[in-house]
C-alpha positions as a Python dict, from the first residue, in 0.01 Angstrom:
ca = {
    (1, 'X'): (0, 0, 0),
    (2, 'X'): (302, 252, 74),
    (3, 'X'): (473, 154, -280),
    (4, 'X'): (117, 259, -414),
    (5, 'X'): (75, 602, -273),
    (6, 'X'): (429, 640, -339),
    (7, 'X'): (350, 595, -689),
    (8, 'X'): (64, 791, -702),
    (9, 'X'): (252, 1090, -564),
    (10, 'X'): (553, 1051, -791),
    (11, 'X'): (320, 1065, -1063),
    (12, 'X'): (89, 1396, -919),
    (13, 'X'): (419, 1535, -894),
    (14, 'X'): (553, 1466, -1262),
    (15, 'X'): (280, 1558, -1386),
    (16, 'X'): (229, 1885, -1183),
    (17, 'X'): (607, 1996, -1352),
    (18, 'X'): (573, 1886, -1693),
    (19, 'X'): (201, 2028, -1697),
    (20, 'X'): (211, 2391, -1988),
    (21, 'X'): (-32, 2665, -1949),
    (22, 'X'): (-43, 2624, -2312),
    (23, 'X'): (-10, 2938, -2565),
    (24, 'X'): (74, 3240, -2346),
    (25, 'X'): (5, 3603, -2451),
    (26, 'X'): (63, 3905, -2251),
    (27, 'X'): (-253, 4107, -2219),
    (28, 'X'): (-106, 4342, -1947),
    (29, 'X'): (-73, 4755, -1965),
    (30, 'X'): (160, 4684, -2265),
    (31, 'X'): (-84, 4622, -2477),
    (32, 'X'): (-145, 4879, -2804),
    (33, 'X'): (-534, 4942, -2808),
    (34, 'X'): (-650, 4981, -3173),
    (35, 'X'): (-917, 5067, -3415),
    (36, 'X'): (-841, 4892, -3763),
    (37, 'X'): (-1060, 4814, -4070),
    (38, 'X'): (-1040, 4505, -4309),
    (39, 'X'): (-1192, 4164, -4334),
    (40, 'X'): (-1213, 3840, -4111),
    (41, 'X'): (-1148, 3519, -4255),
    (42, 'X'): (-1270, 3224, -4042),
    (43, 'X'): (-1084, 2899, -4202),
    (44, 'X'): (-1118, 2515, -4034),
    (45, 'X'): (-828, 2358, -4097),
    (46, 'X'): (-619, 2038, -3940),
    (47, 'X'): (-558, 2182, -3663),
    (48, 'X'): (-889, 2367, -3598),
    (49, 'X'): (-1009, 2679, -3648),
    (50, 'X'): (-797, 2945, -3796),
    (51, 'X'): (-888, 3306, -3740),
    (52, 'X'): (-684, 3553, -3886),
    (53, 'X'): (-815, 3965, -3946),
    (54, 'X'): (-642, 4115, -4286),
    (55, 'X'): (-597, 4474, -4272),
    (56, 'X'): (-729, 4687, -4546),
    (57, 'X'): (-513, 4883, -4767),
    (58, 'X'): (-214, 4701, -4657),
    (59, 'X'): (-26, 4364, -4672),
    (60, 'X'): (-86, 4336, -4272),
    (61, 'X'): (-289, 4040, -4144),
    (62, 'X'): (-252, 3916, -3773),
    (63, 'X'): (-424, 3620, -3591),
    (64, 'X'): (-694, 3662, -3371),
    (65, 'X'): (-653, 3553, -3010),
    (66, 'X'): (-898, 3304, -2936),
    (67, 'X'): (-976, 3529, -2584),
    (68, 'X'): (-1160, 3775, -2840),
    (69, 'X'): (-1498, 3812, -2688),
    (70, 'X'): (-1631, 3896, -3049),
    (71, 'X'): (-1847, 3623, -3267),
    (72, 'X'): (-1672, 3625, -3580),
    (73, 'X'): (-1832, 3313, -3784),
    (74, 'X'): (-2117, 3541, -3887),
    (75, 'X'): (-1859, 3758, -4010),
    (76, 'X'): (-1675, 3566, -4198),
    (77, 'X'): (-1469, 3746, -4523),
    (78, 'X'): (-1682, 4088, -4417),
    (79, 'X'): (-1548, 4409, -4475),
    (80, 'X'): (-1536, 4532, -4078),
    (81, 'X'): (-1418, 4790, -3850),
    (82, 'X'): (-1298, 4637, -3497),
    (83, 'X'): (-1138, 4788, -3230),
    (84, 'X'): (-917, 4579, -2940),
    (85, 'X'): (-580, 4544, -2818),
    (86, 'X'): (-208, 4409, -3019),
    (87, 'X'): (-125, 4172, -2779),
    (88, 'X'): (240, 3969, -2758),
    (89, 'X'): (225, 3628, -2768),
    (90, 'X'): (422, 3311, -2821),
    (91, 'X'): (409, 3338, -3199),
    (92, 'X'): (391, 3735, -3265),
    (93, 'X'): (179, 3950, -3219),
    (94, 'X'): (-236, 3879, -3219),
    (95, 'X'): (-532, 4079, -3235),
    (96, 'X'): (-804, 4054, -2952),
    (97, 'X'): (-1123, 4179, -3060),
    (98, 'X'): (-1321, 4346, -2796),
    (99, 'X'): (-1597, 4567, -3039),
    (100, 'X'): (-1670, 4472, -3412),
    (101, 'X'): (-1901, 4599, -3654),
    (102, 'X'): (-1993, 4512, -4020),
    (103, 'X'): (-1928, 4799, -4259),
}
């Protein structure tokens, strides 16, 4: 019974250090707020859904963070206007919608 709690522990423990928080992305004071205008493509893909806001009038296009509060499937390859924060994240930066509207 001792060998088996020992186990049990060893394992909690493992686990507990090898265990990620997964993608990471600083939404702290450093964040840029802004307003932009362009469309959202919604794509489902391999590895799930890709979101990704192109910037009109400009070769720009960032990912959106999947913390965006927005729905974007309804407005999917829609001219928009959003406004929300550049954020940092593991791979670049990303978008987080907080307000968008179809145009």
């Amino acid at each position: 019974m001792k060998k088996l709690m020992l186990i049990v522990v060893v394992l909690l423990a493992a686990g507990a250090l090898f265990a990620g928080e997964g993608k990471s992305c600083d939404r702290s004071q450093a964040a840029k707020a802004v307003q932009l205008t362009g469309t959202v493509v919604v794509e489902s893909g391999a590895d799930g859904e890709v979101r990704v806001f192109r910037v009109a009038d400009s070769d720009k296009a960032y990912s959106i963070c999947h913390k965006s509060t927005a729905d974007l499937a309804k407005l999917n390859g829609s001219k928009v206007r959003v406004s929300g924060k550049l954020v940092s994240c593991d791979e670049g930066q990303e978008l987080v919608i907080d307000k968008i509207a179809k145009i």
